[in-house]
C-alpha positions as CSV (number, residue, x, y, z in Angstrom):
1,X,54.6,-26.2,-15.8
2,X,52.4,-25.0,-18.9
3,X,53.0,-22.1,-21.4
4,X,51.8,-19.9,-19.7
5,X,54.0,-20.3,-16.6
6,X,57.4,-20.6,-18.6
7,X,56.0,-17.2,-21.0
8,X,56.1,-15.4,-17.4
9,X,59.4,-17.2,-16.4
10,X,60.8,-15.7,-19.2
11,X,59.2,-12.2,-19.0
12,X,60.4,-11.8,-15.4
13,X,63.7,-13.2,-16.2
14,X,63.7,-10.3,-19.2
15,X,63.2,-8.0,-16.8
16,X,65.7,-8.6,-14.5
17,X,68.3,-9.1,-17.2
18,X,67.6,-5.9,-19.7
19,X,65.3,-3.7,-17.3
20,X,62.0,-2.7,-18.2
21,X,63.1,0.1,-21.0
22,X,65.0,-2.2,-22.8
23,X,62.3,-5.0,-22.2
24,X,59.8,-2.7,-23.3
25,X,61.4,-1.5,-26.9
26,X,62.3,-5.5,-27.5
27,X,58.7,-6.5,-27.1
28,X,57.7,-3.5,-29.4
29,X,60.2,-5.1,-32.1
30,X,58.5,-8.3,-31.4
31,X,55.3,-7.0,-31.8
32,X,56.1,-5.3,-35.1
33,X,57.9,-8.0,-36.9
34,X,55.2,-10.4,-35.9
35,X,52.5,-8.4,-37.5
36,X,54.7,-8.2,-40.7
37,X,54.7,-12.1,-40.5
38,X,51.5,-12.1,-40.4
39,X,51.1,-9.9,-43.2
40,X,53.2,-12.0,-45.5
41,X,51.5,-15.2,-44.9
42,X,48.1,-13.6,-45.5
43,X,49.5,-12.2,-49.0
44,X,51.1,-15.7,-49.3
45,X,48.4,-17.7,-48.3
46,X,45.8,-15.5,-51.0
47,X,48.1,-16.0,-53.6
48,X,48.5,-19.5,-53.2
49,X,44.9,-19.6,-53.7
50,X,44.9,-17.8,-56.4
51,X,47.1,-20.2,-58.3
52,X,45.4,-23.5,-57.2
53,X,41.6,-22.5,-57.4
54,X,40.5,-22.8,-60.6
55,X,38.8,-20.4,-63.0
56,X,35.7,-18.0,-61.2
57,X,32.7,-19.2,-62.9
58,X,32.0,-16.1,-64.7
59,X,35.1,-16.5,-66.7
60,X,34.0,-20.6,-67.5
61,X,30.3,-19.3,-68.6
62,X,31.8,-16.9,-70.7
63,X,34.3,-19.5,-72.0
64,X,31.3,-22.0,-72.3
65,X,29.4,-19.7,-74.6
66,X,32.2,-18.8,-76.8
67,X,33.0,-22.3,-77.4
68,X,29.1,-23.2,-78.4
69,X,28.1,-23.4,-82.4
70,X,25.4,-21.4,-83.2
71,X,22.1,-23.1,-84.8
């Protein structure tokens, strides 16, 4: 049996157990709390990078020609 045969098992059994209004506002919940999982590991994930990337290199130029002695 693969994924996608035990996913079905457990629709059909869903169905038989809650009926399909029921089964139908529960996979809407679903839906919706796995978008807003999503959504916080995207933020997550981009400020993560933000704290281990290091400076943009318009910032280091900048730095690097503040930090030269003029001639």
């Amino acid at each position: 049996m693969g994924f996608g045969t035990e996913l079905l098992l457990v629709l059909l059994l869903g169905f038989l157990i809650l009926g399909p209004k029921q089964m139908h506002s529960l996979l809407g919940r679903v839906a919706r709390l796995k978008t807003e999982f999503d959504k916080a590991t995207r933020n997550f994930k981009s400020h993560l990078t933000l704290e281990l990337d290091p400076a943009p290199p318009e910032l280091n130029s900048t730095q690097d020609s503040a930090k030269r002695i003029p001639s």
